[in-house]
N, CA, C and O atoms as CSV, one atom per row, in Angstrom:
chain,resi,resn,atom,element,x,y,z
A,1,UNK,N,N,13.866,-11.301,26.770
A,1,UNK,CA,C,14.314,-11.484,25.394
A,1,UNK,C,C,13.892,-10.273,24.560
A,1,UNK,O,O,12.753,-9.828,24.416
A,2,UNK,N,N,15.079,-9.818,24.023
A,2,UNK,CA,C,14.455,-8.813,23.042
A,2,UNK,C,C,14.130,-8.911,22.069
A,2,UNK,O,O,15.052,-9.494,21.497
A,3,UNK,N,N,13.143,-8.673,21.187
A,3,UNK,CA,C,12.176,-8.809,19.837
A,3,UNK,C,C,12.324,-7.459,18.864
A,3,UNK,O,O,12.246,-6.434,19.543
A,4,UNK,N,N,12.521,-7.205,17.423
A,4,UNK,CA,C,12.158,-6.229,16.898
A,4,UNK,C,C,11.319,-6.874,16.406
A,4,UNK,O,O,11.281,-8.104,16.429
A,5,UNK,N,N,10.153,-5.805,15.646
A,5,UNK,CA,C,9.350,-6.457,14.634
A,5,UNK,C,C,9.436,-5.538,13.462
A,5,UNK,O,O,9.565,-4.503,14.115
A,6,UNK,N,N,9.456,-5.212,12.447
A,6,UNK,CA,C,9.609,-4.176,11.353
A,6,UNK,C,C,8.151,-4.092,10.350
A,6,UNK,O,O,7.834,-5.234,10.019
A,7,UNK,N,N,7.788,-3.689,10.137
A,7,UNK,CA,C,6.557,-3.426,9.182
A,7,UNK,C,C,7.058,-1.870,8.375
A,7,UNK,O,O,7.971,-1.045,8.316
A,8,UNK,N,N,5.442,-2.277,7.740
A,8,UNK,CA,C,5.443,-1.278,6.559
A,8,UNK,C,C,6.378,-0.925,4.884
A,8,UNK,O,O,6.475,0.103,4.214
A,9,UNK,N,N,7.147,-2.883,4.628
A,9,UNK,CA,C,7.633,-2.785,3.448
A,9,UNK,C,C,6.075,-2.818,2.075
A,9,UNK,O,O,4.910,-2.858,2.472
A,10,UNK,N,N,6.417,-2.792,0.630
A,10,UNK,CA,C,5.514,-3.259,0.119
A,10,UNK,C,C,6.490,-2.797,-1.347
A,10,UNK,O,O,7.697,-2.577,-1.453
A,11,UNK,N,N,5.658,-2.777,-2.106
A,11,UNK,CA,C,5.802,-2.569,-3.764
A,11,UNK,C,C,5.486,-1.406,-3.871
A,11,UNK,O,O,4.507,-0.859,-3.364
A,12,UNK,N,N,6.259,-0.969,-4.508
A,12,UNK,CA,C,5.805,0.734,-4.947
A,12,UNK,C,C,7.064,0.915,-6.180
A,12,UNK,O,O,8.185,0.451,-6.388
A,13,UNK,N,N,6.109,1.900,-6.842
A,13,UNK,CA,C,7.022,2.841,-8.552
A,13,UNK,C,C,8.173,4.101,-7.537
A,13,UNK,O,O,8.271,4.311,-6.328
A,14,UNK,N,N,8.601,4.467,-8.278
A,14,UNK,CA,C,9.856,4.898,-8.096
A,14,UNK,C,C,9.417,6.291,-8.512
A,14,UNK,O,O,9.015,6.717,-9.595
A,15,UNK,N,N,9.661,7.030,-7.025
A,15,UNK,CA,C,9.523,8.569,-6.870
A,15,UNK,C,C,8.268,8.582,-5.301
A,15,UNK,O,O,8.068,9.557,-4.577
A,16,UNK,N,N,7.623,7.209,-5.169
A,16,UNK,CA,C,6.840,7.068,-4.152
A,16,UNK,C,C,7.244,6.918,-2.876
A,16,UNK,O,O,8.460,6.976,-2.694
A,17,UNK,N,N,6.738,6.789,-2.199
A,17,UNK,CA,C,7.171,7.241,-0.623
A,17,UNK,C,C,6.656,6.023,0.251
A,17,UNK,O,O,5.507,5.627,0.060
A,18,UNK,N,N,7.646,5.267,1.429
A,18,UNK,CA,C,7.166,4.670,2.158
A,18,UNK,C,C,7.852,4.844,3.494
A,18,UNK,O,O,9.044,5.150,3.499
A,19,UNK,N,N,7.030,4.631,4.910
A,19,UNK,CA,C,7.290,4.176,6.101
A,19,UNK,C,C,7.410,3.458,6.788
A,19,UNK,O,O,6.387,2.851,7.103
A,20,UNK,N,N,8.550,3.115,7.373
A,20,UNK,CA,C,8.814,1.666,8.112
A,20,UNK,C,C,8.913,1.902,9.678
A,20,UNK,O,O,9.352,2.857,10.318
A,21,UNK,N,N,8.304,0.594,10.101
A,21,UNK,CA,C,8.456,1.098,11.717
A,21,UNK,C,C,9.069,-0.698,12.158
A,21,UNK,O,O,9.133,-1.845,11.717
A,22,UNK,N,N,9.356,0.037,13.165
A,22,UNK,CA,C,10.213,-1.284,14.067
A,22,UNK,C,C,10.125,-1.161,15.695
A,22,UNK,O,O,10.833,-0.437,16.395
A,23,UNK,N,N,9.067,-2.058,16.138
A,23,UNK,CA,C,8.538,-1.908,17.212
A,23,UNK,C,C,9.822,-2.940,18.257
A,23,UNK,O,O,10.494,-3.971,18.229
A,24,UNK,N,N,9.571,-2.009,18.905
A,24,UNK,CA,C,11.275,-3.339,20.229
A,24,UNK,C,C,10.089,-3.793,21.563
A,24,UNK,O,O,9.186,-3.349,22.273
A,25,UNK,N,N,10.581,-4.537,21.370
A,25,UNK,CA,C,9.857,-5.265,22.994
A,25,UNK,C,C,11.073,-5.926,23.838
A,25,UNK,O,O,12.127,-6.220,23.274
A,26,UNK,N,N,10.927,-6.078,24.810
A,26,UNK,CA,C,11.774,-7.070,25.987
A,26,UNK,C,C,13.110,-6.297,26.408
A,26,UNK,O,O,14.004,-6.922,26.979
A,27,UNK,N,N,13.248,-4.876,26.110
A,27,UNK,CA,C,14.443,-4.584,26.359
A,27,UNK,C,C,14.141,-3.156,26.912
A,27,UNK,O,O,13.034,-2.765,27.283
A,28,UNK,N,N,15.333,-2.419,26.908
A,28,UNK,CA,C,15.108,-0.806,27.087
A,28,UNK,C,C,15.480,0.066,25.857
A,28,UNK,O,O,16.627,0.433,25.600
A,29,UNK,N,N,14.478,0.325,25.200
A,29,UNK,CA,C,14.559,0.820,23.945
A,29,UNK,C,C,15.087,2.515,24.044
A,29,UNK,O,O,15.403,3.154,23.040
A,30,UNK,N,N,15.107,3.054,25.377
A,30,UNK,CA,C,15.316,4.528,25.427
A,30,UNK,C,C,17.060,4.418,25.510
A,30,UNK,O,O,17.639,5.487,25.317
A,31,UNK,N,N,17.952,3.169,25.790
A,31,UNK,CA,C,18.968,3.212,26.064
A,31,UNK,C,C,19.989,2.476,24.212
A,31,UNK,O,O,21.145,2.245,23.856
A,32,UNK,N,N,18.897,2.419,23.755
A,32,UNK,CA,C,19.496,1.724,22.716
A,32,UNK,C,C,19.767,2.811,21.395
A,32,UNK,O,O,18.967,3.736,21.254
A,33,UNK,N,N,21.017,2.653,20.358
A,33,UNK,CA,C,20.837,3.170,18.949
A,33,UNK,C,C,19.776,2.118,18.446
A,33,UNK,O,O,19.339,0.995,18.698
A,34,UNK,N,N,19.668,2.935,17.778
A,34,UNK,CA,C,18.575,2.012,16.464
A,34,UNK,C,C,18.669,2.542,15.120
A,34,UNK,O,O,18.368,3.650,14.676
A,35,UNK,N,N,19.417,0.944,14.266
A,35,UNK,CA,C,19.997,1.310,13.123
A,35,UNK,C,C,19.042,0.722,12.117
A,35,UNK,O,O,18.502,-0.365,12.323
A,36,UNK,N,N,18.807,1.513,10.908
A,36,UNK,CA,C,18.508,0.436,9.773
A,36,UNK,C,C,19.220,0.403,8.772
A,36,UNK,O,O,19.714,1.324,8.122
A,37,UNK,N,N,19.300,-1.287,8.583
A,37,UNK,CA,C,20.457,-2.026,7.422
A,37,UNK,C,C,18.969,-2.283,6.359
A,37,UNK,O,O,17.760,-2.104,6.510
A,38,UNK,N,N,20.060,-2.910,5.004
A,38,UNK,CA,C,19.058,-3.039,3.803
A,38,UNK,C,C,20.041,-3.975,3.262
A,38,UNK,O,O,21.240,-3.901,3.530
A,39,UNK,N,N,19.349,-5.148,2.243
A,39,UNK,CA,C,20.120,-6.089,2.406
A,39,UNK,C,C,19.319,-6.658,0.304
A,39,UNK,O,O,18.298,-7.312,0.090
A,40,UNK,N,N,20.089,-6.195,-0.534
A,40,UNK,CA,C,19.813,-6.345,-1.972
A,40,UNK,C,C,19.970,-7.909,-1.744
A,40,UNK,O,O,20.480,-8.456,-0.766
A,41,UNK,N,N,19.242,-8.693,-3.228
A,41,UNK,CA,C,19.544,-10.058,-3.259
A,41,UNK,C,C,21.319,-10.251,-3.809
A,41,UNK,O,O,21.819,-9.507,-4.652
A,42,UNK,N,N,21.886,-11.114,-3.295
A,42,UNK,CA,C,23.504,-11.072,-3.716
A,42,UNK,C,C,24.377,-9.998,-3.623
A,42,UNK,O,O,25.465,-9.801,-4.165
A,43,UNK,N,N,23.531,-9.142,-2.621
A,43,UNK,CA,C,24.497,-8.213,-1.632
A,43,UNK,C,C,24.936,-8.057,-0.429
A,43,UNK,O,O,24.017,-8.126,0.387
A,44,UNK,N,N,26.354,-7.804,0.208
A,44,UNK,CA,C,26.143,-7.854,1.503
A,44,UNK,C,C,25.249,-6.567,2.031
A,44,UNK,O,O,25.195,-5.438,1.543
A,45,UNK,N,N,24.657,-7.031,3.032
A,45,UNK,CA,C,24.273,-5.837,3.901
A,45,UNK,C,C,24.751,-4.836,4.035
A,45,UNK,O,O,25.929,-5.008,4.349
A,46,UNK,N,N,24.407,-3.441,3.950
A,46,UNK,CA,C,24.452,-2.501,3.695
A,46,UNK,C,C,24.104,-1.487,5.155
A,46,UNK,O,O,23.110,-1.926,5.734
A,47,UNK,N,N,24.663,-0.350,5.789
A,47,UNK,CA,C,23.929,0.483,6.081
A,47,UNK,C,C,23.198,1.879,5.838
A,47,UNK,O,O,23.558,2.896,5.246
A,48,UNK,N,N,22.264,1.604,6.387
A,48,UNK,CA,C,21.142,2.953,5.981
A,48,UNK,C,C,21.372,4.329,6.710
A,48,UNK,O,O,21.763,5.397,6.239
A,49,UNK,N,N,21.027,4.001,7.959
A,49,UNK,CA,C,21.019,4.925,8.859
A,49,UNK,C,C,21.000,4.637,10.058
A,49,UNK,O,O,20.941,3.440,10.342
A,50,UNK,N,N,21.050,5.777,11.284
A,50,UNK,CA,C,20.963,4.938,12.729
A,50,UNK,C,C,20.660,6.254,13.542
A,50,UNK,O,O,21.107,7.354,13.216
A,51,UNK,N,N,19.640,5.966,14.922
A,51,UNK,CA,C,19.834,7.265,15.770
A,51,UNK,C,C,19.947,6.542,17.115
A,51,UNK,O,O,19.504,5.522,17.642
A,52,UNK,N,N,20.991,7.862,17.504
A,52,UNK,CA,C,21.118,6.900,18.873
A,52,UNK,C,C,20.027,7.596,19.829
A,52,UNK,O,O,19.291,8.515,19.469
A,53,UNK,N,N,20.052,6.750,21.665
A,53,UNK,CA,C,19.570,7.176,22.468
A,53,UNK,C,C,19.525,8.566,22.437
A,53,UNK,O,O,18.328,8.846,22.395
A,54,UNK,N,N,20.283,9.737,22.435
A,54,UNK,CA,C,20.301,11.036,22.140
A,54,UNK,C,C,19.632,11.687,21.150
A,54,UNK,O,O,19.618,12.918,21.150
A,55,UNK,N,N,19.069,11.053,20.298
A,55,UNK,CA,C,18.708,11.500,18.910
A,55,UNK,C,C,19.625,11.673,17.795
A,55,UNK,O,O,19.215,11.820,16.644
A,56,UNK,N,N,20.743,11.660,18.081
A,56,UNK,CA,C,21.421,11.805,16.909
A,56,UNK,C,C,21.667,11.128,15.610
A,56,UNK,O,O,22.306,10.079,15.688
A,57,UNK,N,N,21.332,11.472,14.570
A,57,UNK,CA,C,21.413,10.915,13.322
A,57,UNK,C,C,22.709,10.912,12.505
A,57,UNK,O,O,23.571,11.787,12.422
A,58,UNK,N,N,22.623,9.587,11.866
A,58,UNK,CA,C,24.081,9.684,10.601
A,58,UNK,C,C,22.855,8.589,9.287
A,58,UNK,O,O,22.146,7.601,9.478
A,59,UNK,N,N,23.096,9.280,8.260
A,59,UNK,CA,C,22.439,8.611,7.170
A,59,UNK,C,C,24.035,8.672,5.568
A,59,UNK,O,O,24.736,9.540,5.049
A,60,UNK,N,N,23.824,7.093,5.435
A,60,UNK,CA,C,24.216,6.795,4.788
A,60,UNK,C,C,24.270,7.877,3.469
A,60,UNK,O,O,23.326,8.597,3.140
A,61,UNK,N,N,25.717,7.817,2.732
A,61,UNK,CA,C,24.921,8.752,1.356
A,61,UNK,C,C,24.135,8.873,0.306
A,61,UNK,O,O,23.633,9.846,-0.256
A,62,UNK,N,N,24.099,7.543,0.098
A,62,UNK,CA,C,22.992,7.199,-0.886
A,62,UNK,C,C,21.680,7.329,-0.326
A,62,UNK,O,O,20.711,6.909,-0.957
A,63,UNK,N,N,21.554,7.872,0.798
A,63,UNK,CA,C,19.786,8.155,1.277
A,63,UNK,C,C,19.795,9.682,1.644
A,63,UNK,O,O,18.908,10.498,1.391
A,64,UNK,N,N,20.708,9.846,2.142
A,64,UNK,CA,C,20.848,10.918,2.323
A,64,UNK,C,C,20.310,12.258,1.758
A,64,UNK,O,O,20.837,12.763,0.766
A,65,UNK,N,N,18.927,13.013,2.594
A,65,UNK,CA,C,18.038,13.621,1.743
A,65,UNK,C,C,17.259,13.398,1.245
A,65,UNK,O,O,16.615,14.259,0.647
A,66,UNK,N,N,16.785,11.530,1.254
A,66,UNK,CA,C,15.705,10.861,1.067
A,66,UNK,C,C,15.035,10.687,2.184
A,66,UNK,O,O,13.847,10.998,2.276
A,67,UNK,N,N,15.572,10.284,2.942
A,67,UNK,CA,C,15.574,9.370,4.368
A,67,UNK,C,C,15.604,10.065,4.997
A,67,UNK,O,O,16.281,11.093,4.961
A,68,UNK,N,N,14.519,9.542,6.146
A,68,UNK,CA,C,14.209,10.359,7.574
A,68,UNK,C,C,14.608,9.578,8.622
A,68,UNK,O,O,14.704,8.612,7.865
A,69,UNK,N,N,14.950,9.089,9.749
A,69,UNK,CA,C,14.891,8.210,11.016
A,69,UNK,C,C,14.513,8.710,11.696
A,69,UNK,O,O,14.776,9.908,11.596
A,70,UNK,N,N,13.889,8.434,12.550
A,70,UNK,CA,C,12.897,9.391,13.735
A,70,UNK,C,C,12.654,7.910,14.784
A,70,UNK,O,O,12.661,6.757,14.353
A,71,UNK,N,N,12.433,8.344,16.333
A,71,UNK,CA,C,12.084,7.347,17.143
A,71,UNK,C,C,11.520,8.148,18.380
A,71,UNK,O,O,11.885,9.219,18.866
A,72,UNK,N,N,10.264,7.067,18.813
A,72,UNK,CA,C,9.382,7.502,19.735
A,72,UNK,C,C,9.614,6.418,21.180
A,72,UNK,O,O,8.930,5.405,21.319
A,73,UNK,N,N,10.431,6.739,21.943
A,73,UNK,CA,C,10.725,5.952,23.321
A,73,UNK,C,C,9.504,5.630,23.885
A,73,UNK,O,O,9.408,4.602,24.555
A,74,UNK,N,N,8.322,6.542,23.667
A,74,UNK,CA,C,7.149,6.000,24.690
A,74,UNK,C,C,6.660,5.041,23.774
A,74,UNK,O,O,5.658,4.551,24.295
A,75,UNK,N,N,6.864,4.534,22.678
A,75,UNK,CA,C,5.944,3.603,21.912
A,75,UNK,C,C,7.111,2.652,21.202
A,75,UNK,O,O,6.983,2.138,20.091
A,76,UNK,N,N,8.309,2.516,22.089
A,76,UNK,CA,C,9.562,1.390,21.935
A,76,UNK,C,C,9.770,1.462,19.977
A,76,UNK,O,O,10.649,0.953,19.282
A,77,UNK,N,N,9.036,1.974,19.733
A,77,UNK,CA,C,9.131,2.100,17.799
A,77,UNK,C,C,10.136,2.742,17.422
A,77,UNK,O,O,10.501,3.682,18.127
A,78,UNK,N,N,10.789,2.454,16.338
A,78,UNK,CA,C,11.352,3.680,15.499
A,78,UNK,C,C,10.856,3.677,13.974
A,78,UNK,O,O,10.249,2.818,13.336
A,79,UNK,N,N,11.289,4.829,13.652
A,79,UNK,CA,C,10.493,4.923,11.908
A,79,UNK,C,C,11.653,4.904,10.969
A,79,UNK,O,O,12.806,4.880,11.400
A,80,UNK,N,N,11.375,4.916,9.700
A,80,UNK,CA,C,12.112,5.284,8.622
A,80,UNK,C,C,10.977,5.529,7.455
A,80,UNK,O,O,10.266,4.783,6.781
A,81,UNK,N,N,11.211,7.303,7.583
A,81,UNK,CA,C,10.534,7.558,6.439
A,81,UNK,C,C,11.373,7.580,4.869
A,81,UNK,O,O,12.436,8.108,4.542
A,82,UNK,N,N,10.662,6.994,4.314
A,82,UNK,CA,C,11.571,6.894,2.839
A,82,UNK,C,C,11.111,8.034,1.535
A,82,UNK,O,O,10.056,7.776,0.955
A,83,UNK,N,N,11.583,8.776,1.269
A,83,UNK,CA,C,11.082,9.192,-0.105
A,83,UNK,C,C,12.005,9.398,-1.095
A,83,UNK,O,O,13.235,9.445,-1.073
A,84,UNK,N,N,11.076,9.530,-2.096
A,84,UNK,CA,C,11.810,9.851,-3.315
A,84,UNK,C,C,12.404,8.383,-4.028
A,84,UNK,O,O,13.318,8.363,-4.853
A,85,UNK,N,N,11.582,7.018,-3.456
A,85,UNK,CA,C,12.081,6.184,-4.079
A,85,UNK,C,C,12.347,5.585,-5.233
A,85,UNK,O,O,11.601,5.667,-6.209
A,86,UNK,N,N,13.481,4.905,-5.207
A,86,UNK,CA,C,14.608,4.331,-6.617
A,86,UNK,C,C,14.681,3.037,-6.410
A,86,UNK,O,O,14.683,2.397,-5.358
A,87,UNK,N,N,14.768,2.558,-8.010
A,87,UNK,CA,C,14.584,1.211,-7.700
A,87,UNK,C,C,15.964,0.442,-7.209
A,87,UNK,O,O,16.032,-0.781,-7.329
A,88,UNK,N,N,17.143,1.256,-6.611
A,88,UNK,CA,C,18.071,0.577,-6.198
A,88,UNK,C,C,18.151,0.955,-4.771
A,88,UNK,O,O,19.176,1.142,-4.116
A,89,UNK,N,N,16.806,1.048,-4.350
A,89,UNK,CA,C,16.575,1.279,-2.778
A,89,UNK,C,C,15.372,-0.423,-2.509
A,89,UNK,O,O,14.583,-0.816,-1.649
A,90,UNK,N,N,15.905,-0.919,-3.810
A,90,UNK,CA,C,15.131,-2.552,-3.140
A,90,UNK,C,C,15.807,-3.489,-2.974
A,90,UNK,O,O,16.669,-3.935,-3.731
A,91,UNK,N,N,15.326,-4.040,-1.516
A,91,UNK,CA,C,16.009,-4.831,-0.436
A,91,UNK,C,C,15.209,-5.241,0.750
A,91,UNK,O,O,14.035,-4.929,0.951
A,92,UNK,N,N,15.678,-5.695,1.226
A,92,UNK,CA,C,15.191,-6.474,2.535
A,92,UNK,C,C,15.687,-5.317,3.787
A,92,UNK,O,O,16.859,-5.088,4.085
A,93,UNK,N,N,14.604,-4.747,4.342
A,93,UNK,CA,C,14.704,-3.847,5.310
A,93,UNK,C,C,14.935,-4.172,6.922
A,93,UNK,O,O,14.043,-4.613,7.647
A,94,UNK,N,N,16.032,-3.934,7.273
A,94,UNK,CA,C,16.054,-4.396,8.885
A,94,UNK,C,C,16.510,-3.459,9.960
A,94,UNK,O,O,17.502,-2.739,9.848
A,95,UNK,N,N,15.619,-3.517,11.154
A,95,UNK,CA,C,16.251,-2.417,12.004
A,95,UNK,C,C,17.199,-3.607,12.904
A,95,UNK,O,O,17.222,-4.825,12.727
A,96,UNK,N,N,17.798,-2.951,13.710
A,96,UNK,CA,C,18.318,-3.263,14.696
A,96,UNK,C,C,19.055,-2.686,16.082
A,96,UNK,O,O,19.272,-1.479,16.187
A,97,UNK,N,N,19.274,-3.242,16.708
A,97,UNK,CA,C,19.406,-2.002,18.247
A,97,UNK,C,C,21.054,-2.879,18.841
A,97,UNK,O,O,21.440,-4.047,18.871
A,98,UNK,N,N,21.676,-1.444,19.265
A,98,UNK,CA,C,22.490,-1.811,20.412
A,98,UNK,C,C,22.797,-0.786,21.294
A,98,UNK,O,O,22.780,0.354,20.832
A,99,UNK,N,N,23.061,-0.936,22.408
A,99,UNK,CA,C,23.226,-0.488,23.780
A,99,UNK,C,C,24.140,0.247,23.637
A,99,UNK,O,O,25.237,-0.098,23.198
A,100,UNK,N,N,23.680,1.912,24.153
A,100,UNK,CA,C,24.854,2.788,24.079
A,100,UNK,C,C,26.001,2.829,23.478
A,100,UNK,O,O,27.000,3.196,24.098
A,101,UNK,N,N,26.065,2.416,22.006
A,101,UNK,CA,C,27.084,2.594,21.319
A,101,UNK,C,C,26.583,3.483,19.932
A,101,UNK,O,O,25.390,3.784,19.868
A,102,UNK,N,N,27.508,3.897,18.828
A,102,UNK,CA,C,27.321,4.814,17.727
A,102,UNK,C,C,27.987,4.115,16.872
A,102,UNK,O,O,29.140,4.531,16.761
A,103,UNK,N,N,27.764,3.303,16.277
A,103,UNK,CA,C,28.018,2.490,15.110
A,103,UNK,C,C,27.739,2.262,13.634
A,103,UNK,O,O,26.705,1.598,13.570
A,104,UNK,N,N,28.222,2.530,12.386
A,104,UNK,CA,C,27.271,1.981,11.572
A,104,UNK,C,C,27.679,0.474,10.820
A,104,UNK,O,O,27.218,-0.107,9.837
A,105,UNK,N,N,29.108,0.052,12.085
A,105,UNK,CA,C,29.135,-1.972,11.909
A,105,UNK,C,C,28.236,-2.441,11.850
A,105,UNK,O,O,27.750,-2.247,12.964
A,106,UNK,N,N,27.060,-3.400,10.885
A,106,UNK,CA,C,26.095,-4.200,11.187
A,106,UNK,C,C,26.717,-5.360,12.197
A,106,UNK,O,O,25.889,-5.644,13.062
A,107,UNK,N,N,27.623,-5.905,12.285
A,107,UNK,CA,C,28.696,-6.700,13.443
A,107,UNK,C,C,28.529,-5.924,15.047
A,107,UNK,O,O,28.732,-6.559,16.082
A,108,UNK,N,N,28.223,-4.808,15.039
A,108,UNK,CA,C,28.278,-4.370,16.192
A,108,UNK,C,C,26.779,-4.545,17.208
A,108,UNK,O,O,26.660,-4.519,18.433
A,109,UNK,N,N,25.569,-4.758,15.925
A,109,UNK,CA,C,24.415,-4.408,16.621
A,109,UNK,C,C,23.912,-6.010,17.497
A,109,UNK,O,O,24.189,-7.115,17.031
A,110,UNK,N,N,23.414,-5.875,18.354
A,110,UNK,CA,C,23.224,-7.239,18.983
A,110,UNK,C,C,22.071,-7.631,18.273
A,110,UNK,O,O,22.015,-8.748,17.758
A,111,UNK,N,N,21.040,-6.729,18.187
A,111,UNK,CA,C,19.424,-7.469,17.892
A,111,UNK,C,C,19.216,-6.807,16.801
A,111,UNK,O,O,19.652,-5.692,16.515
A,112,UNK,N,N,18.243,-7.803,15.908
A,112,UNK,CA,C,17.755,-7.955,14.807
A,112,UNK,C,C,16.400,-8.180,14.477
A,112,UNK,O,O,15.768,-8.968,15.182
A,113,UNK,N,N,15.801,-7.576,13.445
A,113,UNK,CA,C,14.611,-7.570,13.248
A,113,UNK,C,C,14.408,-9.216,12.286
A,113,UNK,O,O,15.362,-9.957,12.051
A,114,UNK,N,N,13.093,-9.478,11.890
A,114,UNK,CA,C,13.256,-10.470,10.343
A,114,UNK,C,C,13.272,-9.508,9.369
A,114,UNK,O,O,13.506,-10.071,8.300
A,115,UNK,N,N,13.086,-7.891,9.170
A,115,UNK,CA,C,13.101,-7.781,8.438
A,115,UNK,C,C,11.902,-7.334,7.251
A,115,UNK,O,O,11.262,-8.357,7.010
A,116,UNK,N,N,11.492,-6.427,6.611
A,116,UNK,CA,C,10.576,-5.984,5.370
A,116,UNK,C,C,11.167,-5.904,4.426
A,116,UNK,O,O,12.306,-5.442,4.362
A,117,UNK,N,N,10.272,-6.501,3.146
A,117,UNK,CA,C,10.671,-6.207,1.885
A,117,UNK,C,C,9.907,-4.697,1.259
A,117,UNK,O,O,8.792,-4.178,1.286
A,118,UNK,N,N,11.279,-4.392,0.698
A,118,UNK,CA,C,10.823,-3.490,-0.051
A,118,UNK,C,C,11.282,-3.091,-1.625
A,118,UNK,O,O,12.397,-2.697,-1.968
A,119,UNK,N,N,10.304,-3.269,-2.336
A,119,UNK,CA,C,10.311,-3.030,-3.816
A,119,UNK,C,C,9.858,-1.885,-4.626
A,119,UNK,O,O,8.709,-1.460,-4.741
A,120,UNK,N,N,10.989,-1.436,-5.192
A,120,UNK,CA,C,10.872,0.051,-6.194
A,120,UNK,C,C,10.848,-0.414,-7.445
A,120,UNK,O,O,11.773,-0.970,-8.036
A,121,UNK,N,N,9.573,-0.133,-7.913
A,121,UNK,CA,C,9.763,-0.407,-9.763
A,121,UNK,C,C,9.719,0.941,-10.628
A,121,UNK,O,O,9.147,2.030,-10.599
A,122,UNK,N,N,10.687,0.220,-11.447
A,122,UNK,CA,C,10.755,1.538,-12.223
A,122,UNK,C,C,9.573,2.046,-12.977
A,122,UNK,O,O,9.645,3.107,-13.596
């Protein structure tokens, strides 16, 4: 069974910087993209960013130049460094993984994290 777990949301002012990680267990994390969605209250889900098995990155435009994605296969994790945060970068943070594909469908990804909150005050 595969598991994400996501950490590292919290409260923070706007221009501050945070890191999120999303640890995978039960699967093969070197064969997977790994995307992160963000999910406002009374919004649909949104995507952020994603890198696949190759490393390759696509970041949404609204992060774009904020946002880092980075992933470490020997430690099944991936990151999302955030900076320069705005308070319309608060939402419910989720990674998620799927198998050799390049997607940024949240419909496409099989597995799901629960998820970090994260709050930008102005």
């Amino acid at each position: 069974q595969v598991q994400l777990v996501e950490s590292g949301g919290g409260l923070v002012q706007a221009g501050d910087s945070l890191n999120l990680s999303c640890i995978v267990s039960g699967g093969s994390f070197p064969i997977y993209s790994m995307g992160w969605f963000r999910q406002a209250p009374g919004k649909e889900r949104q995507f952020v960013t994603y890198i696949t098995w190759t490393s390759r990155t696509v970041y949404a435009d609204s992060v774009q130049g904020r946002f880092t994605i980075s992933r470490d296969n020997a430690k099944s994790t991936v990151y999302l460094q955030m900076n320069s945060l705005k308070p319309e970068d608060t939402a419910v943070y989720y990674c998620a993984a799927v198998q050799f594909k390049e997607t940024m469908r949240n419909e496409a990804y099989h597995y799901w994290g629960q998820g970090t909150q994260v709050t930008v005050s102005s």
